[in-house]
Backbone as a ProteinNet text record, in pm:
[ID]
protein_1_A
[PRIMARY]
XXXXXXXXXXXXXXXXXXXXXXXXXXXXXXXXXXXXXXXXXXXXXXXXXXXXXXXXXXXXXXXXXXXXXXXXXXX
[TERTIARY]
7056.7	6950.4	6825.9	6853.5	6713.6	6606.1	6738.3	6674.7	6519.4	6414.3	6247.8	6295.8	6418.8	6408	6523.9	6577.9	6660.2	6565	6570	6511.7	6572.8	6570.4	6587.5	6596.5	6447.1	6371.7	6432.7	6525.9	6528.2	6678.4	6734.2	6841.4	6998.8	7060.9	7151.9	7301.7	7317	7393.7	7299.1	7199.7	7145.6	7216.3	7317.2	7391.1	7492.4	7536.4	7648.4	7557.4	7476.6	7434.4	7411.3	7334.5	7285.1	7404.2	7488.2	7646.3	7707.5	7757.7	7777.9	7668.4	7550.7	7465.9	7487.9	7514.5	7458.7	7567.7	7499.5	7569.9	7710.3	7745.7	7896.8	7977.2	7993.6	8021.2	8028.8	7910.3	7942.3	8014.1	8034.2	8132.4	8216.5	8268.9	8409.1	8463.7	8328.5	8329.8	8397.1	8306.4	8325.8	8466	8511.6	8637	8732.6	8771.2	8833.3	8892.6	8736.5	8742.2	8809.7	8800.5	8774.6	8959.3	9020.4	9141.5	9237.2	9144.3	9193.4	9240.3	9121.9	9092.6	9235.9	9254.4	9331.5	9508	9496.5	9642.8	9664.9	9521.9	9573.4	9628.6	9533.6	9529	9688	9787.6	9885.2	10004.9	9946.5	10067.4	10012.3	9901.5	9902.1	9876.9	9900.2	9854	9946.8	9858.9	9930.7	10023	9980	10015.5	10145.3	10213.1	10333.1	10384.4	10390.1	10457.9	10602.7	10605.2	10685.4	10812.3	10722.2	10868.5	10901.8	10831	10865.7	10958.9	10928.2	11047.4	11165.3	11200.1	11257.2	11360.8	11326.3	11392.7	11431	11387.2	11432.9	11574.7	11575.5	11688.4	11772.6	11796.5	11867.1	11942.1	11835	11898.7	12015.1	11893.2	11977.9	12137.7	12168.5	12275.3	12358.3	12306.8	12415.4	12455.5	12404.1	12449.7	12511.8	12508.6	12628.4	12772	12718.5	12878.7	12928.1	12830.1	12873.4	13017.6	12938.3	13024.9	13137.7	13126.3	13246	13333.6	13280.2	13416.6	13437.6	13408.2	13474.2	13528.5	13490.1	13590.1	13697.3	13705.1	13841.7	13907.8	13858.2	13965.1	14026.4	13933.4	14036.3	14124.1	14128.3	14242.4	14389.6
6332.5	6321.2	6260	6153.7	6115.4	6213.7	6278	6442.2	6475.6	6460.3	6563.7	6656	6722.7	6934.1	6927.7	6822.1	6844.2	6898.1	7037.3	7065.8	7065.8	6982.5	6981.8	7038.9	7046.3	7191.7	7279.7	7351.2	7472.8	7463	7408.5	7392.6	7420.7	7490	7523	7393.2	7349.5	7212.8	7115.5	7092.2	6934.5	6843	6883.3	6793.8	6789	6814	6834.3	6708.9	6714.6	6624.3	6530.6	6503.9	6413.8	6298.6	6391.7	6284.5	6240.8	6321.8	6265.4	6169	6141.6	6037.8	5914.5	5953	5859.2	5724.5	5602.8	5507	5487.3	5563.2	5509.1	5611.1	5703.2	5809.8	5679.6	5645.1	5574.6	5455.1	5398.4	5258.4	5338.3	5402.6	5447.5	5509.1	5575.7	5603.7	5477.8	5391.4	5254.3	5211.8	5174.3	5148.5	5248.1	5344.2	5420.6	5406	5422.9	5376.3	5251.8	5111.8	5043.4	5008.7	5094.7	5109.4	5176	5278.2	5350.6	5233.6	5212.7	5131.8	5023.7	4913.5	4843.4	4902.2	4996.5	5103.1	5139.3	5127.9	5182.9	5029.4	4931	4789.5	4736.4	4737.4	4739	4846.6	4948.8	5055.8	5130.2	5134.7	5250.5	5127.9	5150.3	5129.6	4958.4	4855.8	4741.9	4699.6	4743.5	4682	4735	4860	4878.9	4865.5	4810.5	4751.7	4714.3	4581.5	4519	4586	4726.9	4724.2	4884.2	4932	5012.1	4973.1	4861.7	4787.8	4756.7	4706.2	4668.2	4823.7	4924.3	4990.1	5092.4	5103.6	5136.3	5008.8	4880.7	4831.2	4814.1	4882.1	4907.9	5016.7	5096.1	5273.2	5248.2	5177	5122.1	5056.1	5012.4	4901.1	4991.1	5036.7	5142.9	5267.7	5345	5465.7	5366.6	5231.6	5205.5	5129.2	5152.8	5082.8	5195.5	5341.5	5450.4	5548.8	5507.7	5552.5	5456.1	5348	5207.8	5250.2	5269.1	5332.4	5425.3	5555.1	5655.5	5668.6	5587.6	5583.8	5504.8	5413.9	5331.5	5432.6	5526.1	5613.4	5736.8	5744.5	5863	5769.3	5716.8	5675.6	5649.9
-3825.7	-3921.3	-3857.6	-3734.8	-3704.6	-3601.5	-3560.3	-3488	-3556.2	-3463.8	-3548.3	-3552.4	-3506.6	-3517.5	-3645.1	-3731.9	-3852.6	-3960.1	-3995	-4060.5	-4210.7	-4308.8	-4448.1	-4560.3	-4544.6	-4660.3	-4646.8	-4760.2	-4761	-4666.1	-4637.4	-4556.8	-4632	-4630.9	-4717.3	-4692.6	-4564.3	-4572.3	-4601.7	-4658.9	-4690	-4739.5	-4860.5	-4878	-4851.7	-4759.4	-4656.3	-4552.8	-4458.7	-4406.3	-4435.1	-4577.7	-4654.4	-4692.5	-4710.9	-4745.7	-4605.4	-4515.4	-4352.5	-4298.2	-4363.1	-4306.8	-4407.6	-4479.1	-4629.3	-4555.5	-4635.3	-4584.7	-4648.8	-4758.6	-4790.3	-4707.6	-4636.6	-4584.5	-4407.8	-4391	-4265.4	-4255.7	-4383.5	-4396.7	-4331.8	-4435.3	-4479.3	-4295	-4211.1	-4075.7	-4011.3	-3970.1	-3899.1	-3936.1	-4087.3	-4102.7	-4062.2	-4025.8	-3987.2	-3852.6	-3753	-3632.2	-3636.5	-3652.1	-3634.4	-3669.5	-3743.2	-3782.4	-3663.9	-3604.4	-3475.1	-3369.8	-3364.6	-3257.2	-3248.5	-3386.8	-3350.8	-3348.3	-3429.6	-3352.7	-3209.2	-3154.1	-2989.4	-2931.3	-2976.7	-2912.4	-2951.6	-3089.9	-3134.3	-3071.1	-3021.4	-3007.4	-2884.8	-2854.5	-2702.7	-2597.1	-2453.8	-2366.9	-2334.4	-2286.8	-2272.3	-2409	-2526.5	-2654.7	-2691.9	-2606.1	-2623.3	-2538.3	-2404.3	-2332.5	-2343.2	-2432.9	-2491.9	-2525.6	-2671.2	-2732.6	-2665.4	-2553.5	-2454.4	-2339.5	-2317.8	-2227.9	-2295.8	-2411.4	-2483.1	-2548.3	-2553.5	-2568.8	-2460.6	-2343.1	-2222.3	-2224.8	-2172.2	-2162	-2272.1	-2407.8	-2506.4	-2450.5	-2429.5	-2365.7	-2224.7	-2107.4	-2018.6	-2048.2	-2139.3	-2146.9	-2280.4	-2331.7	-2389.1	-2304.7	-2215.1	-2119	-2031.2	-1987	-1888.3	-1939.3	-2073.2	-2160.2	-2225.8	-2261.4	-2276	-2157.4	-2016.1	-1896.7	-1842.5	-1843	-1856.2	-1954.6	-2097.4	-2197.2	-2109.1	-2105.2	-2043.8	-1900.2	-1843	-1728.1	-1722.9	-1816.2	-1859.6	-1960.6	-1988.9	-2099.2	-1966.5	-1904.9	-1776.9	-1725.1	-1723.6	-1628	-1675.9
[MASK]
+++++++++++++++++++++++++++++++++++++++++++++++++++++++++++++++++++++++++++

C-alpha cells in the first residue's frame, strides 16, 4: 500500500488490499508470527534438543532389551 504505483481508484481488489493493510488484519499478522516464532524457539532447532535426545535413548535402551530378551529366548 505505501507503493506510489498502488493504484486504488477503480481497482477491483481495493478491498482486498485495504483489509490485508488495515491495522486489525496486521495485529492479528504480528500475533501469528510472533506465535511461529516461539514454536520454533520451543520445538525446532536447539529447543528440541532435549526431548530429541531423550527419546533417541528411550529407543536406544528398549532395541537393546528388545535383542537381550531374544537372545536369552534362543537359547
Amino acid at each position: 500500500m505505501a507503493d506510489p504505483a498502488t493504484q486504488l481508484h477503480q481497482n477491483r481488489y481495493r478491498e482486498w488490499l485495504e483489509m490485508y493493510a488495515g491495522a486489525e488484519y496486521q495485529t492479528l499478522a504480528r500475533a501469528a508470527e510472533a506465535a511461529l516464532d516461539d514454536q520454533f524457539i520451543r520445538r525446532g532447532g536447539d529447543g528440541r534438543f532435549a526431548s530429541l535426545a531423550a527419546n533417541f535413548s528411550l529407543a536406544a535402551r528398549l532395541e537393546a532389551e528388545f535383542w537381550a530378551n531374544g537372545a536369552g529366548g534362543a537359547r
